[in-house]
C-alpha positions as CSV (number, residue, x, y, z in Angstrom):
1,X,74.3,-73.9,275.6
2,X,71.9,-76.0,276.7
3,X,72.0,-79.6,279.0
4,X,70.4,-82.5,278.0
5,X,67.5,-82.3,279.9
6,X,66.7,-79.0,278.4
7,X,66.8,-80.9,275.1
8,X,65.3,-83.8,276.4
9,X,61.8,-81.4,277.4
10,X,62.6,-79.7,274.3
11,X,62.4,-82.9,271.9
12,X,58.8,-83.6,273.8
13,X,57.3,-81.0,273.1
14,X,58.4,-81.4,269.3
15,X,57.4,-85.0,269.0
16,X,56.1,-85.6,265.3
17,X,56.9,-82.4,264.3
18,X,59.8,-81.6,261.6
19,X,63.5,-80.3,263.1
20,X,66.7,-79.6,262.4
21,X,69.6,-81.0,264.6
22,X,73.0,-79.7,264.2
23,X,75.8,-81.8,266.7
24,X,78.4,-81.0,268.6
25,X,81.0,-82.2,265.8
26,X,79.3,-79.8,263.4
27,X,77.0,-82.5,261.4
28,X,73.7,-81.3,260.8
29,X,70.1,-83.6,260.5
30,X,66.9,-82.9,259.6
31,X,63.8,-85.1,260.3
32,X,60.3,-85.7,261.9
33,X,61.0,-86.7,265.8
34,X,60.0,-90.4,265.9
35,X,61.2,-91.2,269.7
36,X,62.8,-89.8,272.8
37,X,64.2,-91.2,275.7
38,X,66.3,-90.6,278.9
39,X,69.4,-89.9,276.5
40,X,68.5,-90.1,272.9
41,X,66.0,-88.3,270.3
42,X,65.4,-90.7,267.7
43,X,65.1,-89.0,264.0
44,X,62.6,-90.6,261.2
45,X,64.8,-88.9,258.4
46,X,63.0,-88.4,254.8
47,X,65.1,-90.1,251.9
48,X,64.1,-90.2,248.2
49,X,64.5,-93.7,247.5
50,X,61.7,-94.6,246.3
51,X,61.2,-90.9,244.3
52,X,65.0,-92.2,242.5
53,X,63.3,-95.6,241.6
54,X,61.1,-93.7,239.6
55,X,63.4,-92.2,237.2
56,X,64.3,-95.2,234.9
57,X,60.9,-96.4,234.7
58,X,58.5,-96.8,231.3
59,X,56.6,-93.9,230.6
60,X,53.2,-95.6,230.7
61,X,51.2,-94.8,233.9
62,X,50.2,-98.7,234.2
63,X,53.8,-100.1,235.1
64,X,53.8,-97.4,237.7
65,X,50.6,-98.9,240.1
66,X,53.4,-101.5,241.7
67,X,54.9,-98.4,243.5
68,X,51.6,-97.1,244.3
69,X,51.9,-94.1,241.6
70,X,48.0,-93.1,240.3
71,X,47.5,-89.7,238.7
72,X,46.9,-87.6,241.7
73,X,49.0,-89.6,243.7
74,X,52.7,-89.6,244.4
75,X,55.1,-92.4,245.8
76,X,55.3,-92.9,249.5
77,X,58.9,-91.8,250.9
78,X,60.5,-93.6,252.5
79,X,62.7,-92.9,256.0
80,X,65.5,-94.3,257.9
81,X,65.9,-93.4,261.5
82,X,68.4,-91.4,263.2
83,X,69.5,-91.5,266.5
84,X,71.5,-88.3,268.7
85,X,72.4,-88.6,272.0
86,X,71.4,-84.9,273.9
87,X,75.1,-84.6,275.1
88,X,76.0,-84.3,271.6
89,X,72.9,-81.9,270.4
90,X,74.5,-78.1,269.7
91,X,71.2,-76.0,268.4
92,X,67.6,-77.5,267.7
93,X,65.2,-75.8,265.8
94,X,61.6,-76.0,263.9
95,X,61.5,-76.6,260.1
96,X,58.9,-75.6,258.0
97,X,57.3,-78.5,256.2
98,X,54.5,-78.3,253.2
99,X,53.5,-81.0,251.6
């Protein structure tokens, strides 16, 4: 078990890079390290939203240009941020990401 400073140097060397989090109280997060301070790492965590807008939509491409969707291009996701006190950090890992 690591301190908080360990998790603190830890979460720098990670900034922008895609982790998973799981807490002392057994929850787990995954996300893109947006921030880190004396106590917290702040999480930019992906969600679909805009991806489950999609899916009620007309079928022809043209109403789609509103959400920025062009063949060859996909809806921007959107994220909403996450933030863990060290104390409360249990394992920390890398995640693969691919695009």
């Amino acid at each position: 078990m690591s301190n908080g400073n360990d998790y603190q140097q830890i979460s720098w060397s990670c900034m922008n890079k895609y982790v998973g989090i799981t807490t002392t109280d057994g929850q787990s997060h995954d996300g893109f390290i947006a921030h880190v301070d004396q106590d917290y790492v702040t999480l930019a965590v992906p969600t679909n939203e805009m991806v489950d807008r999609l899916s009620g939509l007309p079928v022809q491409e043209s109403t789609y240009r509103q959400f920025g969707f062009h063949p060859g291009f996909f809806p921007r996701r959107r994220f909403f941020f996450r933030r863990i006190p060290f104390f409360g950090i249990r394992d920390f890992f890398l995640l693969p990401f691919f695009i």
